[in-house]
N, C-alpha and C positions, 0 to 999 in steps of 0.2 A: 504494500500500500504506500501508496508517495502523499508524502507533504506538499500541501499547495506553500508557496513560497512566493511574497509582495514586495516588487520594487518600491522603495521610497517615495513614490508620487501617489500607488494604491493606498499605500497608508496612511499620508499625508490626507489624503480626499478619507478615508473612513473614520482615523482619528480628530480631523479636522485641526490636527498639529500644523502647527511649520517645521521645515525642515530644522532650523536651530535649535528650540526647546525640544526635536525629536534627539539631539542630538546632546543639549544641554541634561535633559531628564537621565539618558544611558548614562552621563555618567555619574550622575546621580541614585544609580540604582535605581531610577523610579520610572524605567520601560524598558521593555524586552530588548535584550542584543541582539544582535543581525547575526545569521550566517554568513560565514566569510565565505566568496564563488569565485573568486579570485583577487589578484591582486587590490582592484581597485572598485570592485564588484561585492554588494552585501544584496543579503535579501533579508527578509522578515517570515517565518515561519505563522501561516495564518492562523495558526492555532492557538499562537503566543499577544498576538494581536487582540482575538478576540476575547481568550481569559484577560488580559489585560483591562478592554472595553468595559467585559463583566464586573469587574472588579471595583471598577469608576462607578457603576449603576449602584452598586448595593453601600458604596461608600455615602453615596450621594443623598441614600435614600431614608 
C-alpha cells in the first residue's frame, strides 16, 4: 500500500499555511517533517497532514 505524498503548494492550499510559518512551525516541533525525495525535493506524507489538521479541530474545540 503506498502513501499519498503533498508537494508544498497541496499543503499550503489544505492547511491554508504559508510557506514560512510551514517552515517556521517544523522547526518548532509544531508540524509534521517532510520526506526527504531528494536532494532539494520534500514531500509531506498525507496522513501526517491530516492527523495534524485533526488535531487543530479538537484543540480548537
Amino acid at each position: 500500500m503506498f502513501e499519498t505524498l503533498l508537494r508544498r503548494p497541496e499543503v499550503q492550499a489544505r492547511t491554508g499555511l504559508s510557506r514560512s510559518t510551514i517552515y517556521d512551525w517544523m522547526k518548532r516541533g509544531e508540524f509534521p517533517q517532510p520526506v526527504k525525495l531528494g536532494t532539494r525535493l520534500v514531500a509531506w506524507r498525507e496522513s501526517d497532514i491530516s492527523a495534524w489538521l485533526e488535531s487543530r479541530k479538537t484543540r480548537a474545540a
